[in-house]
C-alpha positions, 0 to 999 in steps of 0.5 A: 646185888648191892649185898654181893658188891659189897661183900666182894668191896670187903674181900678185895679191902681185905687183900689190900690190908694184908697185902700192906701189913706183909709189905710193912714186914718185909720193911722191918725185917730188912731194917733189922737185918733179918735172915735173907729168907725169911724176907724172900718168903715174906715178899713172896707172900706179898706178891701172892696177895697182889695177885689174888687181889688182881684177879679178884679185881679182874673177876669182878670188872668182868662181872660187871663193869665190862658187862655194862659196857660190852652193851654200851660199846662193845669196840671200846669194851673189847679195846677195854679188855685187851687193856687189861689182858697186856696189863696182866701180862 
């Protein structure tokens, strides 16, 4: 399991970086005053990383974080996930 967390750690490390590098494009190109497009295809990029990394994120909280908890507390887990859920809303 220690294995999986992790390769699912580098995953999710992995959308962040790209996530960044595309924001610091995006950045470059207005202050080069790039073709309009070109940058709303860039930022378009950008928002499509972030939300492969929410669900990344999502999935794996739902794996193992709110698993935990719904044994724990499931008041607090199903208050925990309704969080969530208006959070992705």
């Amino acid at each position: 399991m220690k294995r999986r967390v992790q390769t699912k750690r580098e995953k999710l490390l992995k959308l962040a970086r790209q996530a960044r590098g595309t924001v610091d494009t995006v950045v470059t190109m207005i202050e080069s005053e790039a073709y309009c497009p070109d940058i709303i295809q860039q930022a378009d990029s950008v928002i499509g990383l972030l939300r492969s990394l929410e669900k990344e994120l999502l999935a794996g909280h739902l794996d193992t974080c709110l698993m935990r908890r719904m044994r724990e507390n499931k008041g607090d887990a199903i208050r925990e996930l309704m969080k969530v859920y208006d959070l992705s809303h």
